[in-house]
C-alpha positions as CSV (number, residue, x, y, z in Angstrom):
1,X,11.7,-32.6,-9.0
2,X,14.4,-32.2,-6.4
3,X,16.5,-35.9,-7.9
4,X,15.7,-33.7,-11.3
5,X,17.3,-30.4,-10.6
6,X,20.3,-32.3,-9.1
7,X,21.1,-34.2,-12.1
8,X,20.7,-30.6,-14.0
9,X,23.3,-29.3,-12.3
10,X,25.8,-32.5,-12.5
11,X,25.0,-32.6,-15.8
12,X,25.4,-29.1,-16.8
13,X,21.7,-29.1,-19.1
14,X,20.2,-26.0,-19.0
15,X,16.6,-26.5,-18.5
16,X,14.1,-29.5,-16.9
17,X,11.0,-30.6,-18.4
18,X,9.0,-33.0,-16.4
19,X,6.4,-35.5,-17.8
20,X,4.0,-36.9,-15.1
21,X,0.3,-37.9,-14.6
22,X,0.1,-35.3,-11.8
23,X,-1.1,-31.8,-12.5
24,X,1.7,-30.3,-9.8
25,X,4.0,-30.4,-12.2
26,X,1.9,-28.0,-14.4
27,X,1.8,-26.0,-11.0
28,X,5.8,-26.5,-10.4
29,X,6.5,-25.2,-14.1
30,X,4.3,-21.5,-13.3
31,X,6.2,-21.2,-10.0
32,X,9.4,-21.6,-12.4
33,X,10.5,-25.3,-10.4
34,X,11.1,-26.4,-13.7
35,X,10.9,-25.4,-16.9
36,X,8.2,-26.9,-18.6
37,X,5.1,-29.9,-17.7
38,X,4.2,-32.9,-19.8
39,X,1.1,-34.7,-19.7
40,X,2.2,-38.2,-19.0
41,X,-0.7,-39.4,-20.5
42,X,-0.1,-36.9,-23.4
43,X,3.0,-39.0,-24.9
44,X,1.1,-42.1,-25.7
45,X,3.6,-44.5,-23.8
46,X,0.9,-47.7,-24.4
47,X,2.8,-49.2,-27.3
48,X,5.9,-49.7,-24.7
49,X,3.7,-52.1,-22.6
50,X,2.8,-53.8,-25.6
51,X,4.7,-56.5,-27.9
52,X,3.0,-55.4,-30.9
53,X,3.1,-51.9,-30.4
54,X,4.9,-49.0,-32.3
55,X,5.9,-45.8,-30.6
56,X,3.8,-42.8,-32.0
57,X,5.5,-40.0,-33.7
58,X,3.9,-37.5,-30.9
59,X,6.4,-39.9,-28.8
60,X,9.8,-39.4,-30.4
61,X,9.1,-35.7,-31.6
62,X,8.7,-34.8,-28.0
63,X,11.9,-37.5,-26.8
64,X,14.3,-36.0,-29.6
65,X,14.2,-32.2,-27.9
66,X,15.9,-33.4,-24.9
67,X,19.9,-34.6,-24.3
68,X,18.6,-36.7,-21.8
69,X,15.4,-38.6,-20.5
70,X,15.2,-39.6,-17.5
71,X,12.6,-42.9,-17.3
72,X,10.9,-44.1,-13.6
73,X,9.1,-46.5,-15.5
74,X,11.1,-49.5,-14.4
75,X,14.7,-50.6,-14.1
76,X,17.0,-50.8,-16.7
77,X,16.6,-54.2,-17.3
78,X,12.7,-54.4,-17.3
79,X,10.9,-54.6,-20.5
80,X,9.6,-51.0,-21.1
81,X,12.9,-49.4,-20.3
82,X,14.8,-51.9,-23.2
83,X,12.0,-50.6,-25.7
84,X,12.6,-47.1,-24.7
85,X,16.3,-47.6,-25.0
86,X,15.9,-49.3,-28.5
87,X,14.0,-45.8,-29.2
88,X,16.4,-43.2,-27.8
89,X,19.7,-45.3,-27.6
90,X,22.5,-43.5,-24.8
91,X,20.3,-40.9,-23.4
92,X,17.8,-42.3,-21.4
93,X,18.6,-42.9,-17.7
94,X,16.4,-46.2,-16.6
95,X,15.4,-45.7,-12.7
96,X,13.6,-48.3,-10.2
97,X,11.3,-45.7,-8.1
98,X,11.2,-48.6,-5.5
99,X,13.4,-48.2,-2.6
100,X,16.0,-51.5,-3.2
101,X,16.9,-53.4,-0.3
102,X,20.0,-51.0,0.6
103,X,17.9,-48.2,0.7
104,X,15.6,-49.8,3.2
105,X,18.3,-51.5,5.6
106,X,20.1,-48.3,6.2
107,X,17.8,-46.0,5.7
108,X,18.9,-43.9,2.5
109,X,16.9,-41.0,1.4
110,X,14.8,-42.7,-1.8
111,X,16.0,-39.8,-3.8
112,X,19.8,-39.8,-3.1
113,X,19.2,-44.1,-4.4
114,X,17.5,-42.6,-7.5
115,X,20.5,-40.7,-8.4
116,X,23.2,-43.3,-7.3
117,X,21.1,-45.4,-10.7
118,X,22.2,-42.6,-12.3
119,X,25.4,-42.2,-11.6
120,X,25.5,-39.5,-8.7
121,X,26.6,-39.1,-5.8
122,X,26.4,-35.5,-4.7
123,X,24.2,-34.9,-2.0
124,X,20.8,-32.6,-2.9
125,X,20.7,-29.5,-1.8
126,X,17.7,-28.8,0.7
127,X,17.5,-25.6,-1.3
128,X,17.1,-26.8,-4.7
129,X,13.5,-25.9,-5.3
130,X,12.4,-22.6,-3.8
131,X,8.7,-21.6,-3.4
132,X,9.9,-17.9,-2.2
133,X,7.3,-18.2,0.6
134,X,8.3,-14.5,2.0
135,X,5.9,-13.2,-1.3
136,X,2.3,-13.3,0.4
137,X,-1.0,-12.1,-1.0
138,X,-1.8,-9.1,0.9
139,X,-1.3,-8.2,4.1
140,X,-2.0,-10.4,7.8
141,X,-1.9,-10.0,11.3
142,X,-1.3,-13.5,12.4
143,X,0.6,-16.1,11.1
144,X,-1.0,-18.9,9.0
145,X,-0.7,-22.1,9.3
146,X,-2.2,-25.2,7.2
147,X,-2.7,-28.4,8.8
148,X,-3.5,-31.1,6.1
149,X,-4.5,-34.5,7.9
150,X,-4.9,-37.1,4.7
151,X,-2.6,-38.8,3.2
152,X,-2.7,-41.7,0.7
153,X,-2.8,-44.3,2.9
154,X,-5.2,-44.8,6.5
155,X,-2.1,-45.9,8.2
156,X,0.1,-42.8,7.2
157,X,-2.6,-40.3,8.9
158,X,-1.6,-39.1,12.5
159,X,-4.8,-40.1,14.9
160,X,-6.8,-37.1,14.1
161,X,-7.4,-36.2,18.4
162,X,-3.9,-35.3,18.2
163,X,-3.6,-33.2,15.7
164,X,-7.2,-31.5,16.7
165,X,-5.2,-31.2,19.8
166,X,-2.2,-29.1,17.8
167,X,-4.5,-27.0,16.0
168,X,-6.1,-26.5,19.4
169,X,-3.2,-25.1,20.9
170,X,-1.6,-23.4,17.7
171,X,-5.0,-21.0,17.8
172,X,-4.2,-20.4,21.7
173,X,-1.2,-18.7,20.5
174,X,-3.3,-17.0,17.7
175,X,-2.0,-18.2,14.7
176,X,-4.8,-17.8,12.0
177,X,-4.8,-22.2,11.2
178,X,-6.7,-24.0,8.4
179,X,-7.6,-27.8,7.8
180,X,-6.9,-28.5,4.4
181,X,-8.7,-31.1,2.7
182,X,-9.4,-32.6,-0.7
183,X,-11.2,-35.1,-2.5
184,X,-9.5,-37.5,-1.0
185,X,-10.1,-37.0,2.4
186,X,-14.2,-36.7,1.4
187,X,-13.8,-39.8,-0.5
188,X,-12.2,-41.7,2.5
189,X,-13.8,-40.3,5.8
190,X,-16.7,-38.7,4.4
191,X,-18.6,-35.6,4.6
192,X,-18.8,-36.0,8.1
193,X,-15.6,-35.6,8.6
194,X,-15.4,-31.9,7.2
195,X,-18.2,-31.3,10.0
196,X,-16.0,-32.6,12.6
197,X,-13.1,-30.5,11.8
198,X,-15.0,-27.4,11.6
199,X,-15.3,-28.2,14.9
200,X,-11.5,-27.0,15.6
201,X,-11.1,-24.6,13.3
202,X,-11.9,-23.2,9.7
203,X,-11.8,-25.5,7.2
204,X,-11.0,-24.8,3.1
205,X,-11.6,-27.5,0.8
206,X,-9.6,-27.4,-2.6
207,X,-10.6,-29.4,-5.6
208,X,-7.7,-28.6,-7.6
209,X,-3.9,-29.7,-6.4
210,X,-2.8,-26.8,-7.8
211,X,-5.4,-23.8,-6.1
212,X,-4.1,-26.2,-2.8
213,X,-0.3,-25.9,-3.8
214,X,-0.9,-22.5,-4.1
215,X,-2.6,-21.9,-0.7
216,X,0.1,-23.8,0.5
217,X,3.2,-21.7,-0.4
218,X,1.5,-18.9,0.9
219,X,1.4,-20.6,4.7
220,X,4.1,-19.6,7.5
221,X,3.5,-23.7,8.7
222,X,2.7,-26.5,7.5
223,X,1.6,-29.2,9.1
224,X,1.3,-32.9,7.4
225,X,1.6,-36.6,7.0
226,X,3.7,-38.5,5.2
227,X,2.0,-37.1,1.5
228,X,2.7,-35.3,-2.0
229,X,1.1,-31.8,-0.4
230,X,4.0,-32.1,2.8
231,X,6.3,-32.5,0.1
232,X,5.6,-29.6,-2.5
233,X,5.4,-27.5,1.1
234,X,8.6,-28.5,1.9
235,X,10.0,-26.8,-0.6
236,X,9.9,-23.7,0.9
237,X,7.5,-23.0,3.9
238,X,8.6,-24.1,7.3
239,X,7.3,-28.0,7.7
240,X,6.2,-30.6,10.4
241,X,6.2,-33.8,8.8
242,X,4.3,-36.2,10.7
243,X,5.7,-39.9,10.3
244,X,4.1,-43.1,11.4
245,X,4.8,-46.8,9.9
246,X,7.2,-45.1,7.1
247,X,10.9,-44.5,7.6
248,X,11.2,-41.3,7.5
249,X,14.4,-41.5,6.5
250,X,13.8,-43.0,3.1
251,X,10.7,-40.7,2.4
252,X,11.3,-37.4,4.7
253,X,10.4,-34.2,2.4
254,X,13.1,-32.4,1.1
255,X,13.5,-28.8,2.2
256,X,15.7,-25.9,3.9
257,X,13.5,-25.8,7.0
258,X,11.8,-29.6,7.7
259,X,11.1,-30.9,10.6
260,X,10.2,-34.7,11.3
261,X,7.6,-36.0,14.2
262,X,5.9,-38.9,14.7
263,X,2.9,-39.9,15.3
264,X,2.5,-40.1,19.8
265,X,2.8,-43.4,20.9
266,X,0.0,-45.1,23.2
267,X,2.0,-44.3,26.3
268,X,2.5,-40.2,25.0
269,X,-0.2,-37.8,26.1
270,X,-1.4,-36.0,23.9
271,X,-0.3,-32.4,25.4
272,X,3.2,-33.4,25.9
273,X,2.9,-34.7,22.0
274,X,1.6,-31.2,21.3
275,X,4.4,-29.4,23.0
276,X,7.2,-31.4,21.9
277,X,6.2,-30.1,18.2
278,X,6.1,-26.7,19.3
279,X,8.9,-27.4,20.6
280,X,10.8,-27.6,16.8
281,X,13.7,-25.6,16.1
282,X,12.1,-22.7,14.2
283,X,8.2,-23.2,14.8
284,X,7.7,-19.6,16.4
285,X,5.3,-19.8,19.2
């Protein structure tokens, strides 16, 4: 969404629609992100992958609306991206999603590579997407933070002792915190896991991404891994991104208050791992 809005505004189009398999974008299109969501699924892109296939009317009713589409489905010289170019000619925009070697050797934000493919070089602004996090539901006494510890891969979660250990000492300094977890985090660690945070502190569990986006741009800090919630948060409530085989600077969230950590290191205790996040520009303790 953010490589999205920044090729809006270099191109001068006036509105973003967004096809993706995700429902956040559905989420992204009520908070007003971008204009309108598209069921990936919904465009019946099958006939693409296929040598024999046709694309379905439902396909280029939906393509001919827009100046330009934007494709992540592959390179421009990969097979689906000629067949969608044979269908729509000068307006699509053919992207790799896969950081390319530059990207990786000196460490160039993946979305800043996305719109080099495409021709831009302007920098994105941190403030691109706003969640207006200062509109809360009802009145507090203590700051909330959310403190979501999965993430789509085992070796992209931050050793769960030390960010028990953070909660620990964010509820010292009586912040009102919440785990968040998901399906995912069920799936991978089991119920069990719930049990243990509960433990800490109060846990919610959210079924739906976008009930969890929502609780989540309510927050005054978030806390995550290296993960699609950390990002949506980013986009407007004050974030600790937790970082640990990824470079962050490829993959760091996008946002106008983001902060990066890693995960400690064997030799970092714990506490002083605590206190140099707390120690963040703008995490008010």
């Amino acid at each position: 969404m953010h490589a999205a809005r920044a090729m809006a505004v270099e191109w001068n189009l006036p509105e973003v629609a967004v096809a993706a398999r995700s429902a956040i974008v559905h989420w992204a299109a009520r908070k007003g992100l971008i204009a309108a969501a598209i069921s990936l699924d919904s465009l019946g892109l099958s006939p693409l992958y296929s040598d024999n296939g046709a694309p379905n009317e439902r396909l280029n009713d939906i393509l001919c609306r827009y100046d330009r589409i934007v494709s992540f489905l592959g390179g421009a010289d990969e097979t689906v991206s000629r067949r969608l170019g044979n269908l729509i000619g000068k307006r699509l925009v053919a992207i790799d999603p896969r950081p390319n070697e530059e990207t990786i050797r000196v460490g160039r934000h993946i979305t800043m590579q996305w719109l080099a493919s495409a021709g831009i070089e302007t920098p994105i602004k941190s403030d691109h997407l706003d969640l207006n996090p200062n509109r809360r539901s009802g009145p507090r006494t203590r700051q909330r933070a959310i403190v979501h510890p999965g993430s789509g891969g085992l070796a992209k979660c931050c050793p769960i002792e030390s960010t028990e250990a953070l909660v620990g000492r964010l509820r010292v300094l009586e912040w009102d915190v919440w785990w968040m977890i998901g399906p995912d985090e069920v799936e991978r660690f089991g119920q069990s896991f719930r049990r243990q945070l509960w433990r800490s502190t109060d846990v919610v569990y959210h079924e739906d991404i976008s009930d969890a986006a929502d609780a989540v741009s309510e927050a005054d800090l978030y806390i995550g891994n290296d993960a699609g919630m950390t990002h949506v948060a980013a986009a407007g409530v004050p974030t600790v991104a937790l970082f640990g085989p990824t470079d962050p600077r490829v993959w760091k969230p996008l946002g106008p208050a983001v902060h990066v950590a890693t995960f400690p290191t064997h030799n970092t205790p714990i506490e002083s791992w605590v206190d140099q996040i707390l120690a963040l520009p703008g995490i008010p303790t």
